[in-house]
C-alpha positions as CSV (number, residue, x, y, z in Angstrom):
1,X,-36.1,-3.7,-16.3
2,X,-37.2,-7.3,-16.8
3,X,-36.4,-6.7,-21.2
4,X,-32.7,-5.2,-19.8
5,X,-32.5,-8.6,-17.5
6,X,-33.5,-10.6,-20.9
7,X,-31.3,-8.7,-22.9
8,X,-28.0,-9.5,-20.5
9,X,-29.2,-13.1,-19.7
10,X,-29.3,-13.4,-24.0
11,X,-25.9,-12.0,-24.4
12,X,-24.3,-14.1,-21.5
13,X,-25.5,-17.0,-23.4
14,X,-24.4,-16.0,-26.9
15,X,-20.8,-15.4,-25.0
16,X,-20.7,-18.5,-23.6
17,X,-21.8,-20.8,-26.7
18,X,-19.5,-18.2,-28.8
19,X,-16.3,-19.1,-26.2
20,X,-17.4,-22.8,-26.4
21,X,-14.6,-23.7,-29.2
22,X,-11.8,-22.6,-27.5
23,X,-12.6,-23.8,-24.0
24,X,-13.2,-27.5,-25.4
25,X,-10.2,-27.5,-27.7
26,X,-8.9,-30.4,-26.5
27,X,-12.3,-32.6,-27.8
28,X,-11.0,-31.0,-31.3
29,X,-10.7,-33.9,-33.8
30,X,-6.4,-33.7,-34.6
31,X,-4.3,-37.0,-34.5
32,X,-0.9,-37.7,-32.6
33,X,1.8,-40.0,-33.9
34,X,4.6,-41.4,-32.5
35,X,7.1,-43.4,-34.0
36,X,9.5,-45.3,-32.0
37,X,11.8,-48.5,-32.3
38,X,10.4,-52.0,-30.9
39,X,9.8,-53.5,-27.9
40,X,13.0,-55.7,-28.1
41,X,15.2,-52.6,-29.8
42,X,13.7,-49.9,-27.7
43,X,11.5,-51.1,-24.9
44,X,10.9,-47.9,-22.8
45,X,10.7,-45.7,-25.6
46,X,7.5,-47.8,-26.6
47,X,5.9,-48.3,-23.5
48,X,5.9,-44.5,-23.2
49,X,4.3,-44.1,-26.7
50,X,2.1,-46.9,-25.4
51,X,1.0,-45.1,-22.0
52,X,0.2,-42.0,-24.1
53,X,-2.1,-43.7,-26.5
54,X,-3.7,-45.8,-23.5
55,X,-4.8,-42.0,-22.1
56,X,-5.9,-40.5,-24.9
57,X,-7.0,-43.5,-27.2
58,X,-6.7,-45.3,-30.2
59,X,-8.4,-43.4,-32.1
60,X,-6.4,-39.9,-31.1
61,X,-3.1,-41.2,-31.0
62,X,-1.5,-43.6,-34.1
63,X,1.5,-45.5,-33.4
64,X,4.3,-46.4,-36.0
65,X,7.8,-48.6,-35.9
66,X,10.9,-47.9,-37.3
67,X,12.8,-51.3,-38.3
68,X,15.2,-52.4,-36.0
69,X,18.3,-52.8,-38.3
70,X,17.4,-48.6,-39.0
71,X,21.1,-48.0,-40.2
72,X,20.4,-50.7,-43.3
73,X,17.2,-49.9,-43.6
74,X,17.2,-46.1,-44.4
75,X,14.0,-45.4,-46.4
76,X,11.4,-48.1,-44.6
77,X,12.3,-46.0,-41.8
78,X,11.5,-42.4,-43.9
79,X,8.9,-44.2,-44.9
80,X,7.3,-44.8,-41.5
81,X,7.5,-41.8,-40.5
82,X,6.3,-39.4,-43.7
83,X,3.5,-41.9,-43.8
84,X,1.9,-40.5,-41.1
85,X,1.8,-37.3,-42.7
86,X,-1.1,-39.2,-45.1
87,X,-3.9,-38.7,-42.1
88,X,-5.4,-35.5,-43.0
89,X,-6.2,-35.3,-39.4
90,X,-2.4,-35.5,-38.1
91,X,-0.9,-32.6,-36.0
92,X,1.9,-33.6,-34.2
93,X,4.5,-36.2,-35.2
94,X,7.0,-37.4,-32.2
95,X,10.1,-39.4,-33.2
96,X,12.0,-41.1,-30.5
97,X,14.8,-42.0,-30.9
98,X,15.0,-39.7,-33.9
99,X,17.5,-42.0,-35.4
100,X,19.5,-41.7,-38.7
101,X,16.5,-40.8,-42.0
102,X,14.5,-38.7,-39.3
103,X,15.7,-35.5,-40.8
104,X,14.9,-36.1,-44.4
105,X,11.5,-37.3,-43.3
106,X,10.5,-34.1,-41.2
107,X,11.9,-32.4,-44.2
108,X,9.6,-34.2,-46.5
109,X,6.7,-34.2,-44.0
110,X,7.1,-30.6,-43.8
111,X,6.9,-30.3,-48.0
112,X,3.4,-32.1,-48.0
113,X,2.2,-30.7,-45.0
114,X,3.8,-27.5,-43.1
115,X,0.8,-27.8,-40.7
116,X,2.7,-30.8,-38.9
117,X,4.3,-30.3,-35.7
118,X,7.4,-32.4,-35.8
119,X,9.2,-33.3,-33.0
120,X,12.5,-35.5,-32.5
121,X,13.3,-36.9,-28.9
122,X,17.3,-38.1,-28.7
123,X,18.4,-37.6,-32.5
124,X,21.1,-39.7,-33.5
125,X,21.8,-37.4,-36.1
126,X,24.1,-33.7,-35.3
127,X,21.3,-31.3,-33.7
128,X,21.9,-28.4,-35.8
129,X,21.4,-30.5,-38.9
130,X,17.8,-31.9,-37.7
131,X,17.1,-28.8,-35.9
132,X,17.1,-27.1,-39.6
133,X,13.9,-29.6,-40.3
134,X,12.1,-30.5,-36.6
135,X,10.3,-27.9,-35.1
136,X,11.5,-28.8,-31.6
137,X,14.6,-31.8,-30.6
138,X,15.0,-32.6,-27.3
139,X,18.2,-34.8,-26.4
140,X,19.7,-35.4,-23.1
141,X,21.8,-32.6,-21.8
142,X,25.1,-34.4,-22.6
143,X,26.6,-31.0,-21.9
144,X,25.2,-30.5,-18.0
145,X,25.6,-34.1,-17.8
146,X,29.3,-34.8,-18.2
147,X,29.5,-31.9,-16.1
148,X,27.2,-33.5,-13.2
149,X,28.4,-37.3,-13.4
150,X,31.7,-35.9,-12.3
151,X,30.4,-33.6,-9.5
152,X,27.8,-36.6,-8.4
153,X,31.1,-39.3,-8.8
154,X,33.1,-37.2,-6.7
155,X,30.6,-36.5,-3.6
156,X,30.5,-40.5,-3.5
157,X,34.2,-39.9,-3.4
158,X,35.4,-41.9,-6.3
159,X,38.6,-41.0,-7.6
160,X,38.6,-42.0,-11.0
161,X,36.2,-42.0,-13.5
162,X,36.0,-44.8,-16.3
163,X,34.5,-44.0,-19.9
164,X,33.7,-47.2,-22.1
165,X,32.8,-46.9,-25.8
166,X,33.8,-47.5,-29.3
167,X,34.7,-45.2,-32.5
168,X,31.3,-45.3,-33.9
169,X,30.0,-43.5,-30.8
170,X,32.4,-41.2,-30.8
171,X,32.3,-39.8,-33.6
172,X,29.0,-38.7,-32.2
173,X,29.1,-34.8,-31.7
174,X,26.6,-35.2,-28.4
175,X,29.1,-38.2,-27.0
176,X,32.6,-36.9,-28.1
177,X,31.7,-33.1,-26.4
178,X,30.5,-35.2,-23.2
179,X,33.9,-36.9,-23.0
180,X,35.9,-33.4,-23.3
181,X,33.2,-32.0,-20.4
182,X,34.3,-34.6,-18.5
183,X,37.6,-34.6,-19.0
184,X,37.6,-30.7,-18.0
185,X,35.4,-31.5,-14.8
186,X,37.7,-34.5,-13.7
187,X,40.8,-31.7,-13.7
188,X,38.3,-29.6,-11.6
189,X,37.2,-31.7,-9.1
190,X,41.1,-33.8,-9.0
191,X,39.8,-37.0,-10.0
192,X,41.5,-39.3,-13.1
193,X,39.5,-39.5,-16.5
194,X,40.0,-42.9,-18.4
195,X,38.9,-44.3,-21.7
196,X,37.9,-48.2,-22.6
197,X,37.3,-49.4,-25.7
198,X,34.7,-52.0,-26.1
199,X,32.9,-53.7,-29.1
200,X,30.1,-52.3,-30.7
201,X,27.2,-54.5,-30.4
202,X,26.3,-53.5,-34.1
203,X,29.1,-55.1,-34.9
204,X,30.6,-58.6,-36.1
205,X,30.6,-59.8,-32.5
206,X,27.1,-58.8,-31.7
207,X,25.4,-58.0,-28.4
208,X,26.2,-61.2,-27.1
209,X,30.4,-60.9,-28.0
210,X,30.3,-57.3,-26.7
211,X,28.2,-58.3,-23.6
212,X,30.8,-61.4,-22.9
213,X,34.1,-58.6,-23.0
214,X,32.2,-56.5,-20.7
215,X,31.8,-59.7,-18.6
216,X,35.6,-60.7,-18.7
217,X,36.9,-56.8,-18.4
218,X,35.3,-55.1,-16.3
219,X,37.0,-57.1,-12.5
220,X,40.1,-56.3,-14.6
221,X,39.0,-52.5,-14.6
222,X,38.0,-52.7,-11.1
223,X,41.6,-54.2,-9.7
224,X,43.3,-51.6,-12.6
225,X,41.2,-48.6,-11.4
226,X,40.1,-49.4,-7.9
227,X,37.1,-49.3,-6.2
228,X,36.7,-45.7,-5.8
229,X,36.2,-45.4,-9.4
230,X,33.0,-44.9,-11.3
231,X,32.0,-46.6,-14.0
232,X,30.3,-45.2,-17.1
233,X,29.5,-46.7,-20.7
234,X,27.7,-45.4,-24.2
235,X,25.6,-48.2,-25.4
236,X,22.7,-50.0,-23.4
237,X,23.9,-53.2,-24.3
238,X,26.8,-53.2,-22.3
239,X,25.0,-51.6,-19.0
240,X,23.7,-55.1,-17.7
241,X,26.8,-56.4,-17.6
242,X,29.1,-54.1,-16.2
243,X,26.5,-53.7,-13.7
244,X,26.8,-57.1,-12.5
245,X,30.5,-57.1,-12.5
246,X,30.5,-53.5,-10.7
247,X,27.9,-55.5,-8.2
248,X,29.9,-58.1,-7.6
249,X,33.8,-57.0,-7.3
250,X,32.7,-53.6,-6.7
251,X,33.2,-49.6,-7.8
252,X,30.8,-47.1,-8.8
253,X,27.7,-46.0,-11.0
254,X,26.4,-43.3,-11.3
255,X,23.8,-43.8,-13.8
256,X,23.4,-45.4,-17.6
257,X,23.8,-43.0,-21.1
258,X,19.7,-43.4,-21.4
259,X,19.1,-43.8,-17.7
260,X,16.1,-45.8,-16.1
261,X,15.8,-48.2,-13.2
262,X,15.4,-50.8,-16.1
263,X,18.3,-50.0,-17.7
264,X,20.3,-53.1,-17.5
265,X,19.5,-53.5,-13.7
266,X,16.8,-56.0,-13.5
267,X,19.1,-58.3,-16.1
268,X,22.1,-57.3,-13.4
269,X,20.3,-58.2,-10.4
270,X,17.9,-61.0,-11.6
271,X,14.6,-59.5,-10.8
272,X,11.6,-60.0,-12.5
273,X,9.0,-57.0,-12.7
274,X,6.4,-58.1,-14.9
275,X,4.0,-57.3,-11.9
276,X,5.5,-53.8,-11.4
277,X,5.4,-52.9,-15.4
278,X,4.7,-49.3,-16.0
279,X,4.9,-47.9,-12.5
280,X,8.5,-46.7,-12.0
281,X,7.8,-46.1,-8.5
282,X,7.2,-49.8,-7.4
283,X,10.0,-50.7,-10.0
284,X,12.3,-48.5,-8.8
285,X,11.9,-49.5,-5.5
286,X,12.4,-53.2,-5.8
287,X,15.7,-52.2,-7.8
288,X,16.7,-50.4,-4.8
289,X,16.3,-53.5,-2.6
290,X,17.7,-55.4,-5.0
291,X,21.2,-53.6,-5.2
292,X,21.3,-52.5,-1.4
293,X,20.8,-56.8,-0.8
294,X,23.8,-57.0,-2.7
295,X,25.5,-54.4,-0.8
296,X,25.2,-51.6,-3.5
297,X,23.7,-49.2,-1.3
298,X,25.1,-45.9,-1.9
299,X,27.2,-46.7,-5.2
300,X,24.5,-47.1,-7.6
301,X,22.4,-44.4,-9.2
302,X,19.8,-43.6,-11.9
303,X,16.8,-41.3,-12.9
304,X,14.3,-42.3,-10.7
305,X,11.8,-42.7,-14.4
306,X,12.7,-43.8,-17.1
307,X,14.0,-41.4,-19.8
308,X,13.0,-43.6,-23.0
309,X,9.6,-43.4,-21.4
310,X,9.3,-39.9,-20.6
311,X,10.4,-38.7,-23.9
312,X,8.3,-40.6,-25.5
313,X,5.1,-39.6,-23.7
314,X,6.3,-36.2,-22.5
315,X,6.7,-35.0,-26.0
316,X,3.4,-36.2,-27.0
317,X,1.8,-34.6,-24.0
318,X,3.5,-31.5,-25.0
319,X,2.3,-31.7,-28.7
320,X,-0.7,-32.2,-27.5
321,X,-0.4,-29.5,-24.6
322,X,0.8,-27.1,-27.6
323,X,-2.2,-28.1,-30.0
324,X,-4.9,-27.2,-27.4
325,X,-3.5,-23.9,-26.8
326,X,-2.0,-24.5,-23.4
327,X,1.6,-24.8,-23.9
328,X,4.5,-22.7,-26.2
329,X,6.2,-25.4,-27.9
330,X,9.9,-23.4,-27.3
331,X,9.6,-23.2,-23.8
332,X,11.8,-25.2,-20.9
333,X,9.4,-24.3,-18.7
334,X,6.0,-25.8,-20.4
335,X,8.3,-29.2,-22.0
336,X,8.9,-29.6,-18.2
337,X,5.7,-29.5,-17.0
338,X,4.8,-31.9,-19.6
339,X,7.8,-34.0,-18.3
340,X,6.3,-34.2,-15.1
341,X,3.1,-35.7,-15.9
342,X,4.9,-38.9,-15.9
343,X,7.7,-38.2,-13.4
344,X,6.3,-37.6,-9.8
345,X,8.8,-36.0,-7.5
346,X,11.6,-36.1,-9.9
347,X,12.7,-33.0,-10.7
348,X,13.6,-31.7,-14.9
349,X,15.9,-29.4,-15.9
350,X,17.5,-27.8,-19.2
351,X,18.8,-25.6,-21.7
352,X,18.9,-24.2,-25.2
353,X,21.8,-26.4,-27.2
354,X,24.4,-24.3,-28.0
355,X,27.0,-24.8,-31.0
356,X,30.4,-25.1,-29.9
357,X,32.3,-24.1,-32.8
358,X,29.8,-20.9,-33.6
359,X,28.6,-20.2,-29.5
360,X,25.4,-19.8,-31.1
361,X,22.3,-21.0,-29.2
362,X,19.1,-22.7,-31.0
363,X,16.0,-21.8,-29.7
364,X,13.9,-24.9,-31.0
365,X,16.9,-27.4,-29.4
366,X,16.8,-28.5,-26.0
367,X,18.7,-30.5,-23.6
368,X,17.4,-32.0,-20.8
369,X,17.9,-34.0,-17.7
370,X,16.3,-35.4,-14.4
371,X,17.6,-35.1,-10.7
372,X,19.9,-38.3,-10.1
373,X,18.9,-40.8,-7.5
374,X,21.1,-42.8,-5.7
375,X,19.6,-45.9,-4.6
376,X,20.8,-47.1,-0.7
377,X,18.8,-47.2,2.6
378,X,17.0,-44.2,1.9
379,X,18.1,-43.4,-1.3
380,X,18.0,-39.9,-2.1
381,X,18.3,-37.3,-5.0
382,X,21.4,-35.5,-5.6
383,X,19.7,-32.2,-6.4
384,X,21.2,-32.0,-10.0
385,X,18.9,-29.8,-11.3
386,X,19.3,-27.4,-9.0
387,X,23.2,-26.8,-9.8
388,X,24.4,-24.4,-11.8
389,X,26.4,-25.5,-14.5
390,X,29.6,-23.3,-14.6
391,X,29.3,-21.7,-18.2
392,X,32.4,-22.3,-19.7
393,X,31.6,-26.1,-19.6
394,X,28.7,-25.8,-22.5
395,X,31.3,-24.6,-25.6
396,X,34.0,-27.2,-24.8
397,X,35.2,-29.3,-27.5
């Protein structure tokens, strides 16, 4: 009996140092990179990237930065990202924003090294196109979105909803589809759909000239449109100030294209939250007081974290969630989870993209979205997630 108890105790220990490998497959030595714009250009996308080297260290996780002029500068920015393809210990490579060059560098990446994982977060460029190169893109639902905006606008009973942009954006598949859905929902739910042109900051007026029409416009808007409208704009340089002008002669907002409680708010409101940096919870609650102070309560709305942030960090955590065996890297379900890591209470939700010429569905394409908050006194979520987007919204065109 006492050689049988020797011979099992043996074999449990051969079992266990023989299943050692795959239980510690996270101490494996693989590299991370991310590549994101800078601090000035892209501030929460970097802080995310930032956040997820800070966990995992240094020496895991290799950060990279595409120029800021990217549509001039083309191949630096190919260049930045296949360079990270040179570490033989590279697994996972996260772009975000996957701006213009990020599919000819996955496609390059993937000639030197098919091992790579790479994923784009928000591509600039059309989704089937760097879906053919990325093995995962996640952008934000534009289709469930336009859809929702509406639906949210109308529960806060605005009666007009106001779209703000300029050609280049939409010639953007993701932006132009999001204006037809909300066109469609507007007919739906009885409300008015209006375009504005403003300039495009990457043009010969600059931030500043487009951030001074925004300025001078938008009480114009407000008296044309009334205060029961909502307003709504494509680029993150004009969010601050038609926030401030919403703030101060009134209307509606539901939340920004990229939303975050630091999109354009604390240049809106004049906060400082250099002490709150990083925690969206204590930065999300002094933008809250902020705007209900200035009589915003109930008007004003966001995602509760930052999306720049989450993407950013999210994706890595899902690379890195995929790497150690724990995660499939086409599932809703697991990007989600990763998601949540860095979201608390705020719920994720999303779909395959679907091509609305060919109703075809890509299964390594996703478009996601957080529950929208509504900042007052208590602010609240709208439970976004949780409604069913009527199907014949996702192949409008």
């Amino acid at each position: 009996m006492k050689k049988l108890a020797l011979v099992l105790a043996l074999a449990m220990l051969v079992s266990v140092f023989c299943m050692a490998p795959a239980a510690s497959a996270a101490d494996d030595d693989f590299h991370i990179g991310i590549v994101t714009g800078s601090v000035s250009q892209s501030e929460d996308d970097r802080r995310g990237a930032e956040a997820f080297q800070a966990k995992y260290g240094e020496d895991r996780v290799i950060l990279e930065i595409y120029p800021d002029n990217f549509t001039e500068e083309l191949e630096t920015t190919i260049q930045k990202i296949v360079g990270l393809s040179d570490d033989p210990k590279m697994a996972a490579i996260i772009v975000n924003q996957a701006v213009p060059g990020t599919t000819e560098a996955f496609r390059q990446v993937k000639e030197r090294r098919p091992d790579i994982i790479c994923i784009a977060g928000e591509s600039h460029e059309d989704l089937p196109e760097i879906g053919s190169a990325a093995d995962l893109v996640c952008n934000n639902d534009f289709v469930a979105r336009g859809y929702l905006m509406i639906r949210t606008a109308h529960e806060l009973g605005c009666k007009t909803f106001v779209h703000i942009s300029f050609p280049r954006h939409m010639s953007y598949e993701t932006m132009s589809r999001r204006v037809a859905v909300m066109k469609a929902a507007c007919e739906e739910f009885g409300m008015e759909f209006v375009l504005e042109t403003a300039p495009d900051p990457t043009s010969d007026v600059g931030v500043a000239g487009a951030q001074a029409y925004i300025l001078e416009k938008a009480p114009e808007w407000i008296e044309k449109y009334g205060k029961e409208s909502a307003f709504f704009c494509t680029n993150d340089a004009h969010t601050e100030p038609l926030l401030k002008q919403l703030l101060a002669y009134g209307g509606c907002f539901i939340e920004a294209d990229l939303p975050s409680p630091l999109m354009g708010y604390p240049g809106a409101l004049g906060i400082d939250l250099t002490e709150e940096a990083g925690d969206f919870e204590k930065i999300l609650a002094k933008v809250e007081s902020s705007v209900c102070e200035k009589g915003g309560a109930g008007r004003f709305g966001t995602w509760a974290f930052s999306y720049g942030y989450t993407l950013s960090a999210g994706l890595a955590q899902h690379a890195y969630n995929v790497i150690t065996g724990e995660s499939e890297l086409d599932d809703i379900d697991d990007i989600s989870d990763a998601f949540a890591v860095y979201t608390g209470e705020a719920e994720w939700n999303g779909s395959n993209y679907t091509n609305a010429t060919t109703g075809v569905k890509l299964d390594n394409v996703f478009l996601v979205y957080q529950d929208t908050y509504i900042m007052g006194d208590p602010g609240h979520f709208m439970g976004s997630t949780q409604i069913e987007v009527p199907e014949k919204y996702f192949t409008v065109k």
